[in-house]
DOLUMMAR-15973 format. One record per residue (C-alpha): residue number from 0; residue in one letter; y, x, z. Coordinates in steps of 0.1 Angstrom, whole numbers, plus 5000, padded with zeros to 4 digits. Example, Ala and Ser with C-alpha at 12.3 -4.5 7.8 and 13.67 -1.06 7.14 Angstrom:
BEGIN
tormi: 0	dodren: A	Y: 4955	X: 5123	Z: 5078
tormi: 1	dodren: S	Y: 4989	X: 5137	Z: 5071
end
This chain:
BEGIN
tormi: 0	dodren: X	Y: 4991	X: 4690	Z: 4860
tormi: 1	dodren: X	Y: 4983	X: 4709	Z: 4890
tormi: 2	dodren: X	Y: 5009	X: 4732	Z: 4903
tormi: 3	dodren: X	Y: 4998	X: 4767	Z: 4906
tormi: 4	dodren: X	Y: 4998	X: 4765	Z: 4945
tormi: 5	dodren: X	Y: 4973	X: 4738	Z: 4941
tormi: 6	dodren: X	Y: 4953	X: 4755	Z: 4917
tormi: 7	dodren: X	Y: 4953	X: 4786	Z: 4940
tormi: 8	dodren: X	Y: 4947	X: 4770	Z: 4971
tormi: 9	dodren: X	Y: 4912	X: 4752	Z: 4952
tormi: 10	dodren: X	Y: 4901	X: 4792	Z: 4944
tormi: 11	dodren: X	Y: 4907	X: 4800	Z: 4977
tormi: 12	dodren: X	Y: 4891	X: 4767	Z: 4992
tormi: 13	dodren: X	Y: 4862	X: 4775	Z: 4968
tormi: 14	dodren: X	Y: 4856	X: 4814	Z: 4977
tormi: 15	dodren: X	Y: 4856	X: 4802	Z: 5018
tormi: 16	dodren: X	Y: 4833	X: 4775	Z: 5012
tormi: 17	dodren: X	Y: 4807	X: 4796	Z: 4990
tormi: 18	dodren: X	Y: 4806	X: 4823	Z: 5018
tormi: 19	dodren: X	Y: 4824	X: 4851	Z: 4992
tormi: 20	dodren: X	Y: 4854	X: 4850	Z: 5014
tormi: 21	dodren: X	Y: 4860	X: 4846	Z: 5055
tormi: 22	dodren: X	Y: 4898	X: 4844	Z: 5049
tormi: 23	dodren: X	Y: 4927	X: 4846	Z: 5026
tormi: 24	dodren: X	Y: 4965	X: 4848	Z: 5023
tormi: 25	dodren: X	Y: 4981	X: 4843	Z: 4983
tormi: 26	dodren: X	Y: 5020	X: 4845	Z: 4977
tormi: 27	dodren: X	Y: 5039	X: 4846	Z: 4948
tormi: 28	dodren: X	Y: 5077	X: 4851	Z: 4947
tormi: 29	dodren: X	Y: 5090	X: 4840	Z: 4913
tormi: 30	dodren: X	Y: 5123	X: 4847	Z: 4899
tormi: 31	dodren: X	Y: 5139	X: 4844	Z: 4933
tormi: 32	dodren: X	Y: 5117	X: 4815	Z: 4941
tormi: 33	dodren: X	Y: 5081	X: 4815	Z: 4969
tormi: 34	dodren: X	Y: 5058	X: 4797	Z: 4944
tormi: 35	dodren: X	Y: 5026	X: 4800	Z: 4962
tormi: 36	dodren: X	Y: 5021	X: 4802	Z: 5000
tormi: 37	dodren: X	Y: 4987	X: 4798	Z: 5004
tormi: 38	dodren: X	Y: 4956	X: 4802	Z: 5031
tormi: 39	dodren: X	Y: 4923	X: 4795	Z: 5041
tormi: 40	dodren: X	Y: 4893	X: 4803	Z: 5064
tormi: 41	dodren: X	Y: 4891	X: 4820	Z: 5094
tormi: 42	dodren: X	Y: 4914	X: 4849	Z: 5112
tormi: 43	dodren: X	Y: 4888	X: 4859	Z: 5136
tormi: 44	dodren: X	Y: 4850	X: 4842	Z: 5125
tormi: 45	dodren: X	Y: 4840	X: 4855	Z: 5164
tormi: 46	dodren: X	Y: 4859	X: 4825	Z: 5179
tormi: 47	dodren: X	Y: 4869	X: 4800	Z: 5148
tormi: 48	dodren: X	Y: 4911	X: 4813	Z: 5148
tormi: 49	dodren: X	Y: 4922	X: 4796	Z: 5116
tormi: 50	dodren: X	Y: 4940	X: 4820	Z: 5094
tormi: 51	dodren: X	Y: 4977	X: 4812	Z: 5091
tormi: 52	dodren: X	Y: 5003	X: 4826	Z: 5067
tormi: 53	dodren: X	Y: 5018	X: 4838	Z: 5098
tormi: 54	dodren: X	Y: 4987	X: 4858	Z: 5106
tormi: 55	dodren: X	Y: 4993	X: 4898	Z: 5098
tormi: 56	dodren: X	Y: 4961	X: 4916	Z: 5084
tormi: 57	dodren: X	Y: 4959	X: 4951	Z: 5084
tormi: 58	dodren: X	Y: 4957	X: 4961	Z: 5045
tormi: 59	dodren: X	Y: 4945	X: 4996	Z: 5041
tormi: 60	dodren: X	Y: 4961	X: 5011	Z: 5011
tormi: 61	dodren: X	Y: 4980	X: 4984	Z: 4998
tormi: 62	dodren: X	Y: 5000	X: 4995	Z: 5028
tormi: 63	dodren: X	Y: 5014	X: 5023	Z: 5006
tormi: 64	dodren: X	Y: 5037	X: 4999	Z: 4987
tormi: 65	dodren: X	Y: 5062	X: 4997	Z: 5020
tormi: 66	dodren: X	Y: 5060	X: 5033	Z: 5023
tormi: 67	dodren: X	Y: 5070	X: 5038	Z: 4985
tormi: 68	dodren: X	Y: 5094	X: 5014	Z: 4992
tormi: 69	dodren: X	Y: 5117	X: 5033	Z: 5020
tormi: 70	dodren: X	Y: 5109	X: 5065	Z: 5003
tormi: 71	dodren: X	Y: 5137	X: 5052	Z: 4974
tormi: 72	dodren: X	Y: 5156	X: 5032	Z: 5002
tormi: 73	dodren: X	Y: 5160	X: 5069	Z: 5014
tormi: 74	dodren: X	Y: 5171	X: 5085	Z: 4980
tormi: 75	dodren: X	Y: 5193	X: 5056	Z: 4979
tormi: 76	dodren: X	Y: 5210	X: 5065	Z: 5008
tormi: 77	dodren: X	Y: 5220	X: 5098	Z: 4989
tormi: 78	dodren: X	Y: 5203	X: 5120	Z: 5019
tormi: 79	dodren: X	Y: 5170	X: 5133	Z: 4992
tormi: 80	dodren: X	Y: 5170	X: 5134	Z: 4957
tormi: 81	dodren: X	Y: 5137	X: 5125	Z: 4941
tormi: 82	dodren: X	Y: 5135	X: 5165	Z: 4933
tormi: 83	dodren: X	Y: 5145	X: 5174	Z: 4961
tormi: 84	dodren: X	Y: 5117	X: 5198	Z: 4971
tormi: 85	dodren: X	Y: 5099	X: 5189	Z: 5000
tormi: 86	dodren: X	Y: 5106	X: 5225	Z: 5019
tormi: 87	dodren: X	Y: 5142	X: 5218	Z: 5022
tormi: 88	dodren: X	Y: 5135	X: 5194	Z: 5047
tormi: 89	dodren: X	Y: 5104	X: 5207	Z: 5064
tormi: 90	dodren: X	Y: 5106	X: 5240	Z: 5059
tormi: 91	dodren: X	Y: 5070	X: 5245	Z: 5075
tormi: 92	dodren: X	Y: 5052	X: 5229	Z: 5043
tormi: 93	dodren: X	Y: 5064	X: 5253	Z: 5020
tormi: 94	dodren: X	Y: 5033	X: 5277	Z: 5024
tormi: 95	dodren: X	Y: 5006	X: 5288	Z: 5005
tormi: 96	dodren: X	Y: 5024	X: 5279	Z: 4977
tormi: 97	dodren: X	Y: 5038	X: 5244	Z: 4983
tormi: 98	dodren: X	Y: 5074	X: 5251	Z: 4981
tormi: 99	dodren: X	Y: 5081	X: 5238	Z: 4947
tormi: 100	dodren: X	Y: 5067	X: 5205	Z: 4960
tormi: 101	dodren: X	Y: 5091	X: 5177	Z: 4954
tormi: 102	dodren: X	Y: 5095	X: 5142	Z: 4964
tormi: 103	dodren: X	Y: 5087	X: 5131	Z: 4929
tormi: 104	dodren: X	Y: 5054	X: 5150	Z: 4931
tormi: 105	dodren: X	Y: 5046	X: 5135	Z: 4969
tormi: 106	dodren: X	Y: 5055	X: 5098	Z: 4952
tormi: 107	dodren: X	Y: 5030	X: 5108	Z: 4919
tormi: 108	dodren: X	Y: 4999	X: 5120	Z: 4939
tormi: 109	dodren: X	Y: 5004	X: 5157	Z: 4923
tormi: 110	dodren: X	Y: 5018	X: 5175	Z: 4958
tormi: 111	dodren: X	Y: 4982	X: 5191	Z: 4958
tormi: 112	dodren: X	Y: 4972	X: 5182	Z: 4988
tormi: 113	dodren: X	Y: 4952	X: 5149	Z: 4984
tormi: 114	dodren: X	Y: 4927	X: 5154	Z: 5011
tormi: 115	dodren: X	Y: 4932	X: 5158	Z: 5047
tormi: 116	dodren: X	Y: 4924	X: 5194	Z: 5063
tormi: 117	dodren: X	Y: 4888	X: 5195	Z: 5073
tormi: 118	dodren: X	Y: 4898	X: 5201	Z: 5112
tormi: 119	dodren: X	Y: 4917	X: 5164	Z: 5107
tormi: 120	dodren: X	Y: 4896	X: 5135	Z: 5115
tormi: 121	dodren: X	Y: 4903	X: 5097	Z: 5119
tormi: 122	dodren: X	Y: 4912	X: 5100	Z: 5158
tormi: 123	dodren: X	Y: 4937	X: 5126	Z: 5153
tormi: 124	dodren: X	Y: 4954	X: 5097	Z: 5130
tormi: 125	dodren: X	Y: 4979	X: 5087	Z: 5159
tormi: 126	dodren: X	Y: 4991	X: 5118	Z: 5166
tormi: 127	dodren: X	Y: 5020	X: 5125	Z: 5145
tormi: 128	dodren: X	Y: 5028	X: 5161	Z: 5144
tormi: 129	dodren: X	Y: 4992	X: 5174	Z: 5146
tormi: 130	dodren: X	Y: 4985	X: 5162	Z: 5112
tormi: 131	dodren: X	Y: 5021	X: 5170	Z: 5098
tormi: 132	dodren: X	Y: 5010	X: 5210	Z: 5117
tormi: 133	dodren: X	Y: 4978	X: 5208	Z: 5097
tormi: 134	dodren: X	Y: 4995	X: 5193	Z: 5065
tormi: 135	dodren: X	Y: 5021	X: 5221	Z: 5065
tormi: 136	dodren: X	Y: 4995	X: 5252	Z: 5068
tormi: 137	dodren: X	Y: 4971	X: 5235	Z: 5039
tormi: 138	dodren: X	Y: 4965	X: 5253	Z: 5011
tormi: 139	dodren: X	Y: 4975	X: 5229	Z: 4980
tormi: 140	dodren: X	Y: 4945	X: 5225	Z: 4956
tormi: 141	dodren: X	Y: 4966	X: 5229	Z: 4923
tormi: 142	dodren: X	Y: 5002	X: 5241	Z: 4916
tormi: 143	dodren: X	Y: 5023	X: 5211	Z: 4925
tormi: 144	dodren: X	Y: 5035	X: 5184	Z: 4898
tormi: 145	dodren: X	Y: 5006	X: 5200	Z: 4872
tormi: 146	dodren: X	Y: 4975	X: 5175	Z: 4888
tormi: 147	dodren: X	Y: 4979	X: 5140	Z: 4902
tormi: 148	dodren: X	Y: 4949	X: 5129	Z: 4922
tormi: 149	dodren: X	Y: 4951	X: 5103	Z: 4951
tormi: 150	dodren: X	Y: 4964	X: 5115	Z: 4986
tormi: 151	dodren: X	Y: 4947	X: 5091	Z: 5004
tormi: 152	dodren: X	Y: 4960	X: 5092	Z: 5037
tormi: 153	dodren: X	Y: 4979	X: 5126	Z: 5035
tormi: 154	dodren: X	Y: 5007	X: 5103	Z: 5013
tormi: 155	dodren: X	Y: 5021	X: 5081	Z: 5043
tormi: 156	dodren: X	Y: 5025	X: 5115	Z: 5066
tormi: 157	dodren: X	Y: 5043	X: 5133	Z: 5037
tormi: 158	dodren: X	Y: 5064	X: 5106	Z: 5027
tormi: 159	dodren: X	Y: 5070	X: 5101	Z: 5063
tormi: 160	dodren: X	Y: 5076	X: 5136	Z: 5075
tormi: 161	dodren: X	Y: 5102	X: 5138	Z: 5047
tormi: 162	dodren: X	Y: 5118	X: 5105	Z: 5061
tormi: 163	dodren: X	Y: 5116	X: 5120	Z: 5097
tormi: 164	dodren: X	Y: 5133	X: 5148	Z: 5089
tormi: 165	dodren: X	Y: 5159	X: 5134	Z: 5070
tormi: 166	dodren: X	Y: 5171	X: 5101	Z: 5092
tormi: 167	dodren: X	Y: 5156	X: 5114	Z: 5128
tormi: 168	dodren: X	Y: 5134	X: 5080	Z: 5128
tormi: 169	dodren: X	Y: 5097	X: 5073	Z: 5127
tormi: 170	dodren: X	Y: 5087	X: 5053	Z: 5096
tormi: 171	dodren: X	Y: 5079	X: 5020	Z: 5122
tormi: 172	dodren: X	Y: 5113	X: 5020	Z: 5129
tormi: 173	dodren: X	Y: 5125	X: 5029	Z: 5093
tormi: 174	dodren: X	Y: 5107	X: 4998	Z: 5079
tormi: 175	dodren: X	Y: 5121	X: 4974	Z: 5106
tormi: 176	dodren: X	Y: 5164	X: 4986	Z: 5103
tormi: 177	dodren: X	Y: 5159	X: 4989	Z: 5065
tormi: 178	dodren: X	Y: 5135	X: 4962	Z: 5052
tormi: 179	dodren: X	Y: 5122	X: 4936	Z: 5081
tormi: 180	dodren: X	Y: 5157	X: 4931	Z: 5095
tormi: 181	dodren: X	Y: 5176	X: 4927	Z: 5068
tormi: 182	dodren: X	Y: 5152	X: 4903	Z: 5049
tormi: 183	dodren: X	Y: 5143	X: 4885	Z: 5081
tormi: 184	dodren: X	Y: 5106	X: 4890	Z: 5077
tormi: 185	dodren: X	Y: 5104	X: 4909	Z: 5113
tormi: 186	dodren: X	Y: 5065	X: 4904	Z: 5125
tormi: 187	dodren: X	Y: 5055	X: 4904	Z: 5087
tormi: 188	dodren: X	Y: 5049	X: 4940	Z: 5082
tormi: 189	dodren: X	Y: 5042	X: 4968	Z: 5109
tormi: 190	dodren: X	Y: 5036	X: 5006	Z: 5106
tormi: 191	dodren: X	Y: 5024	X: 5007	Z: 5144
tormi: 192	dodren: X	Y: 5019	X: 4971	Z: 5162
tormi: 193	dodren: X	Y: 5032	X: 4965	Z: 5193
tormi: 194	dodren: X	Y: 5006	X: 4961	Z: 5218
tormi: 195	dodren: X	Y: 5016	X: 4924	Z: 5224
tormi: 196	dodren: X	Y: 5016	X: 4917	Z: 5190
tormi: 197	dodren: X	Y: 4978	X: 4929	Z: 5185
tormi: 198	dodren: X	Y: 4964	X: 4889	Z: 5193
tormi: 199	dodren: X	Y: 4975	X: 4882	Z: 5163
tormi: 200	dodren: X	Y: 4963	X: 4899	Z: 5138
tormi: 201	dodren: X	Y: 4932	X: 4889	Z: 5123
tormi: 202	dodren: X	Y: 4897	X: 4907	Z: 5126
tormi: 203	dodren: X	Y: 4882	X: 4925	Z: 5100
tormi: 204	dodren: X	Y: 4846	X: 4924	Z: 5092
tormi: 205	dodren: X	Y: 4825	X: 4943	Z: 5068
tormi: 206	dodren: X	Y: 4805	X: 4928	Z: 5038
tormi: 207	dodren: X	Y: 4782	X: 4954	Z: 5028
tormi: 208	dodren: X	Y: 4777	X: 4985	Z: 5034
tormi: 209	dodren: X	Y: 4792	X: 5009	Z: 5007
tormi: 210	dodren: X	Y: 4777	X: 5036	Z: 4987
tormi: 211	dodren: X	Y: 4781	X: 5066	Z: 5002
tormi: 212	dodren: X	Y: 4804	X: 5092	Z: 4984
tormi: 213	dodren: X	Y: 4796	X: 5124	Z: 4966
tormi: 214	dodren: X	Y: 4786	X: 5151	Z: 4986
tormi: 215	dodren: X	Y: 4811	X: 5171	Z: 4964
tormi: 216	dodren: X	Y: 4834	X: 5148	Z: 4966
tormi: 217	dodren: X	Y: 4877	X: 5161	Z: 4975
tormi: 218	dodren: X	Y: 4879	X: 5130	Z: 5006
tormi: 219	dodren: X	Y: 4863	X: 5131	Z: 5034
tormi: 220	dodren: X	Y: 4837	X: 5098	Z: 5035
tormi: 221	dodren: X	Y: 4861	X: 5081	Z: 5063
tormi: 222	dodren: X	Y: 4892	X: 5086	Z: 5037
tormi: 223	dodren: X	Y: 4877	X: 5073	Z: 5011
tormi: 224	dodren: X	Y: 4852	X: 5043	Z: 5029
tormi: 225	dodren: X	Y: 4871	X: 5015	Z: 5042
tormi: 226	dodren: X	Y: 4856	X: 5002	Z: 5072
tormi: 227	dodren: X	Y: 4862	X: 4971	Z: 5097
tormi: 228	dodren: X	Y: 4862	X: 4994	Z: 5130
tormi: 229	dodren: X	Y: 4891	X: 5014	Z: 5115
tormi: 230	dodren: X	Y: 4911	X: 4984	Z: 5104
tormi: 231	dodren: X	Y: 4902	X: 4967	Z: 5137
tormi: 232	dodren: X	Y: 4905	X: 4997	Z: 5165
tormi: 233	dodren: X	Y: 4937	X: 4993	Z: 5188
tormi: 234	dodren: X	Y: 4947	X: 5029	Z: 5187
tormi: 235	dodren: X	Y: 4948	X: 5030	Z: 5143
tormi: 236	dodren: X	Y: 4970	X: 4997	Z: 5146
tormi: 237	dodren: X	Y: 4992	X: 5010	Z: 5172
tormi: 238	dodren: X	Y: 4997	X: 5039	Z: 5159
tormi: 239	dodren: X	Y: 5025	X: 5050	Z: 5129
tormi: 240	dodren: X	Y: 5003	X: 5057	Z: 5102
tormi: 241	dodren: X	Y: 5020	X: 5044	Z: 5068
tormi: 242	dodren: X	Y: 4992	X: 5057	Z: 5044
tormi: 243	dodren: X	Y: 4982	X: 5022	Z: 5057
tormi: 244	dodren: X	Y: 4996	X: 4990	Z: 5067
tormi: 245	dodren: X	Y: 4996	X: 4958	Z: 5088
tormi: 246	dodren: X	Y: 5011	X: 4925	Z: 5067
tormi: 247	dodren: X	Y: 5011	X: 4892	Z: 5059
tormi: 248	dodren: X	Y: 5010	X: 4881	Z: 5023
tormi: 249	dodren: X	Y: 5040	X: 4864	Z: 5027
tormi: 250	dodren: X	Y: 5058	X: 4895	Z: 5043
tormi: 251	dodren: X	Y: 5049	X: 4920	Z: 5014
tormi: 252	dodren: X	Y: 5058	X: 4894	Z: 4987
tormi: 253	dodren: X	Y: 5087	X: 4889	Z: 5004
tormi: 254	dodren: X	Y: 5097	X: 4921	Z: 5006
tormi: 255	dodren: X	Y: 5087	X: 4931	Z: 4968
tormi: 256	dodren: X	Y: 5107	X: 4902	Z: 4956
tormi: 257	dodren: X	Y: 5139	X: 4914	Z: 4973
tormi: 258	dodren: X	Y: 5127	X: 4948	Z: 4953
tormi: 259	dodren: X	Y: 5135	X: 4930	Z: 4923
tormi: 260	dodren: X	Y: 5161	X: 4910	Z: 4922
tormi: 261	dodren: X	Y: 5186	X: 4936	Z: 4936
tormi: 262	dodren: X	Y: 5187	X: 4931	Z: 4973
tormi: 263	dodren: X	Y: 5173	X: 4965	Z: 4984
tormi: 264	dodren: X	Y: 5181	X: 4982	Z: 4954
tormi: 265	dodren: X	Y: 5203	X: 4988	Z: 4923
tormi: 266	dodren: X	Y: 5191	X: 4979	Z: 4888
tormi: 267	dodren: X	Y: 5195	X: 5013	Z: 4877
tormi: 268	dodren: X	Y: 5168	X: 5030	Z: 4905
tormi: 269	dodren: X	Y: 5146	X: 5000	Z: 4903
tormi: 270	dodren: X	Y: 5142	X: 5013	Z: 4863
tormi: 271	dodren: X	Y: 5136	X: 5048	Z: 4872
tormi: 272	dodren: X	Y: 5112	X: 5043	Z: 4900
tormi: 273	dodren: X	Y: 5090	X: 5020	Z: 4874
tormi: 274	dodren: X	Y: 5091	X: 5043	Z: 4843
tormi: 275	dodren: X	Y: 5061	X: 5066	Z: 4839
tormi: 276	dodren: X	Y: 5064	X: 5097	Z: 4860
tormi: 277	dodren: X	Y: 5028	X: 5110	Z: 4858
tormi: 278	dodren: X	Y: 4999	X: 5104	Z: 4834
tormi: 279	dodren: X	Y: 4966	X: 5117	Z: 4834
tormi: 280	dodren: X	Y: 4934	X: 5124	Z: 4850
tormi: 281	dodren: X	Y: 4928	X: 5118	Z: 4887
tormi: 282	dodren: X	Y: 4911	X: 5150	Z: 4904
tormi: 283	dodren: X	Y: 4896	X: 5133	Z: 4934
tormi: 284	dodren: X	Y: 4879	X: 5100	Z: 4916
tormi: 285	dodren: X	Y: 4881	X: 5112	Z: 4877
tormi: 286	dodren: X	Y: 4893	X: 5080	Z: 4862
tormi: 287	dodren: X	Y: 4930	X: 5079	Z: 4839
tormi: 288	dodren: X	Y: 4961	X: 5075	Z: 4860
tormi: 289	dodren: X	Y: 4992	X: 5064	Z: 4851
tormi: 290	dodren: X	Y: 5019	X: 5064	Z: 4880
tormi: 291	dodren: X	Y: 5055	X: 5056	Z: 4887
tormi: 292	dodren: X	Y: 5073	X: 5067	Z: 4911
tormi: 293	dodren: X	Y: 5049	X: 5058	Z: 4942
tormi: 294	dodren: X	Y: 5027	X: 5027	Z: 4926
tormi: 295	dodren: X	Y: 5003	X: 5032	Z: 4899
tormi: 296	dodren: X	Y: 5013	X: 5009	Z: 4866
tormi: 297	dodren: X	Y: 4995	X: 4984	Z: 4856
tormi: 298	dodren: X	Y: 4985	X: 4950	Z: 4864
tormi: 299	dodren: X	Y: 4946	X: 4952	Z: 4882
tormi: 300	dodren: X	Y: 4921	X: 4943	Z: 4854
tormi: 301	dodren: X	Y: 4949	X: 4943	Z: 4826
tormi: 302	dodren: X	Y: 4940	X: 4957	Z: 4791
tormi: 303	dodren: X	Y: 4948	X: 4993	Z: 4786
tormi: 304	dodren: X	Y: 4976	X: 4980	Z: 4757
tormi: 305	dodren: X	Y: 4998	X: 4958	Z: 4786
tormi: 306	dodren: X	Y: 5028	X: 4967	Z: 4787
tormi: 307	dodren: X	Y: 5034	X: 4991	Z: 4819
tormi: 308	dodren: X	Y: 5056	X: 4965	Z: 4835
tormi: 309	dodren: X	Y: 5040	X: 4958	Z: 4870
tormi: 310	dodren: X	Y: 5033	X: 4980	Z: 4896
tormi: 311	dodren: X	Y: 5015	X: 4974	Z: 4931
tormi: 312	dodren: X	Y: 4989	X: 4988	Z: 4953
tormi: 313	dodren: X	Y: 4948	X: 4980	Z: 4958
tormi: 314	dodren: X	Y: 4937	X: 4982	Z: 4993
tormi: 315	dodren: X	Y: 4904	X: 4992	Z: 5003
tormi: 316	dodren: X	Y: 4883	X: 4958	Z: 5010
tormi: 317	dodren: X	Y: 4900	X: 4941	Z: 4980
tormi: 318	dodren: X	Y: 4932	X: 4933	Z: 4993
tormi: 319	dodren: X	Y: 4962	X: 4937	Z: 4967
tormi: 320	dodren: X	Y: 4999	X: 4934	Z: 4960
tormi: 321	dodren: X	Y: 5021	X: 4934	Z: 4925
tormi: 322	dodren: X	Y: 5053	X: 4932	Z: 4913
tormi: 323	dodren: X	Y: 5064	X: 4926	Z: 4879
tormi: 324	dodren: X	Y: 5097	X: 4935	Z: 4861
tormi: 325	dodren: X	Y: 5092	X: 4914	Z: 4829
tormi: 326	dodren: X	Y: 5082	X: 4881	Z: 4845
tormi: 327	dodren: X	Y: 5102	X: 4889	Z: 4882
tormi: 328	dodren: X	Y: 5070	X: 4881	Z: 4897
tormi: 329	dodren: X	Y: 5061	X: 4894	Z: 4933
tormi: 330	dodren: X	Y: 5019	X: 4889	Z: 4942
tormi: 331	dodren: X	Y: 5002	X: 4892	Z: 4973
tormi: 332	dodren: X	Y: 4969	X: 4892	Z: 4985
tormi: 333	dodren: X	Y: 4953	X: 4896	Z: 5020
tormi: 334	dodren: X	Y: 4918	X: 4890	Z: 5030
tormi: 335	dodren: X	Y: 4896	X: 4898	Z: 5066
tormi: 336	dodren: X	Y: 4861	X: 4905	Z: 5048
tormi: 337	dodren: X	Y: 4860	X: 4942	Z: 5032
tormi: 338	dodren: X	Y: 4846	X: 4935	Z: 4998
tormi: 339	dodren: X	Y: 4833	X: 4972	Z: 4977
tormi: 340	dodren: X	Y: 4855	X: 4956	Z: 4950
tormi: 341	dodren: X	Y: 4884	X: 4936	Z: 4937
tormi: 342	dodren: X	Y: 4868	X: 4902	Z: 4921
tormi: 343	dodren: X	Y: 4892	X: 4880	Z: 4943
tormi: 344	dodren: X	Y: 4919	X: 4895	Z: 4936
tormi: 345	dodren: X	Y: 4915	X: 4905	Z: 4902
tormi: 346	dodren: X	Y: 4906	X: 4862	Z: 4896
tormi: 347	dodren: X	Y: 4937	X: 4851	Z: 4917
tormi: 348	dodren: X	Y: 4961	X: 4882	Z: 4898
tormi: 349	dodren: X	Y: 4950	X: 4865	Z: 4863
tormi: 350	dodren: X	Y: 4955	X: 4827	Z: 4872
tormi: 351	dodren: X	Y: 4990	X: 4842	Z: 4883
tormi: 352	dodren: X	Y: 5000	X: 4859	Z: 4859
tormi: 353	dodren: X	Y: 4982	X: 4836	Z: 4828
tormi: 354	dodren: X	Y: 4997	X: 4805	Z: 4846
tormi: 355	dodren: X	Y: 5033	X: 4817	Z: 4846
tormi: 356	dodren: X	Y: 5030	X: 4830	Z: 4813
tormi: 357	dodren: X	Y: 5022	X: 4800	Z: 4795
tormi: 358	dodren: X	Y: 5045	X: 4779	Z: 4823
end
């Protein structure tokens, strides 16, 4: 019987050759063991640069699972509490009514502030305290903890800021001493690449145009449309912006897998930062939410009845990463062509998690 690398890698194979994919990275940590390690197609379809499992792509949202990630590596450390509110440490942000804001409420969407100020736009990404200035005078648009609706990009810079001001380190540097370094996955996941670094990422390219948003909509139409010349511009990828986030899928499963078997954290937290901590509507896209602390719950495509086990983050373009309690399974899925949707990696979630439920 075909292992579930082969049967991966043929999906993969399938998707490049059929011109639904450019390129791909699959892996899948299982129970302490990398099951799947998977690639294929191009890294750059300008000058034919394979894609490698060494090959970082930036990710968009699914970014957001490293940021979650060092957010409870710093409540483990004792220096914030998860209701700690946010004004303790940044004093600044507590206007206009944001000084009840906690860290539980940043890491469930419900701070209030999902959007980023109007004066805010995609080349005032890099500089750090300019957006943390604007973040801190916003006017919240519902009393914290009572509305969860995604904070698109205004998630990495509070999470951040609250890390900042707590340790005295960027986030970049936060992820390397806490996570890359001790897991020895240094080069697999960046919050700001190093210029000499930037050769090896792959290229992003843009299937179709996407609808474009609401006219009423909360998000600005950059916040919410992924695009190829932000994941591929020089000064986004240099700069420290962990709303979003360069990987390989090897990397971030890595990482996640270490998550769960006790190696970053104790049992105890890992159980309390994947309960429920917020359920209900979503005030920027309307649809039903149901968050932990940081990832939403639930597999991608899973039925509504699933047990709330796994918890992960979609990136815009399809990319996607899981982990999984019950099963100790960690997912990840990179791609270079930004797809409106998640087909691939809804397809590849299910063979996973349907093959190593019947293995």
């Amino acid at each position: 019987m075909p292992s579930l690398q082969q049967k991966v890698q043929s999906v993969l194979d399938e998707l490049v050759e059929t011109g639904a994919e450019t390129g791909l990275q699959v892996a899948v940590h299982h129970r302490g063991a990398l099951i799947v390690d998977a690639v294929a197609g191009l890294a750059d379809s300008r000058t034919g640069r394979r894609l490698t499992p060494e090959t970082p792509v930036f990710g968009f949202s699914t970014g957001k699972a490293m940021t979650s990630l060092i957010a409870h590596l710093l409540v483990r450390t004792g220096t914030v509490g998860y209701d700690t509110p946010v004004a303790d440490l940044w004093p600044e942000f507590g206007t206009h009514g944001k000084a009840s804001a906690t860290l539980r409420h940043v890491l469930t969407h419900s701070a209030g502030v999902p959007a980023m100020p109007r004066a805010i736009g995609p080349a005032d990404l890099p500089d750090w305290s300019r957006v943390c200035t604007a973040l801190a005078g916003a006017e919240p648009r519902w009393r914290p903890g009572t509305e969860t609706g995604y904070h698109s990009f205004t998630f990495g810079f509070l999470v951040g800021e609250i890390a900042r001001r707590a340790t005295g380190e960027p986030m970049r540097r936060l992820l390397q001493e806490w996570i890359t370094e001790p897991l020895g996955i240094d080069g697999d996941l960046y919050f700001g690449v190093p210029r000499p670094d930037l050769a090896r990422l792959a290229h992003l390219e843009d299937a179709a145009p996407l609808p474009a948003p609401e006219e009423d909509a909360v998000l600005a139409p950059w916040e919410m449309r992924p695009t190829a010349a932000m994941g591929n511009s020089h000064e986004i990828l240099q700069a420290d912006i962990p709303s979003v986030g360069t990987f390989t899928a090897r990397g971030i499963a890595a990482m996640n897998a270490a998550l769960l078997d006790g190696r970053l954290l104790d049992p105890q937290q890992l159980e309390e930062l994947t309960a429920v901590a917020f359920e209900g509507t979503d005030q920027v896209f309307g649809n039903p939410a149901r968050l932990a602390l940081g990832y939403p719950l639930g597999r991608l495509g899973a039925p509504p009845d699933e047990a709330p086990t796994t918890f992960g983050w979609v990136g815009g373009g399809g990319s996607y990463v899981y982990a999984d309690t019950a099963t100790g399974t960690s997912f990840a899925m990179t791609k270079t062509r930004l797809t409106p949707h998640f087909d691939t990696a809804q397809r590849l979630a299910d063979l996973t998690a349907n093959e190593l439920a019947t293995g």
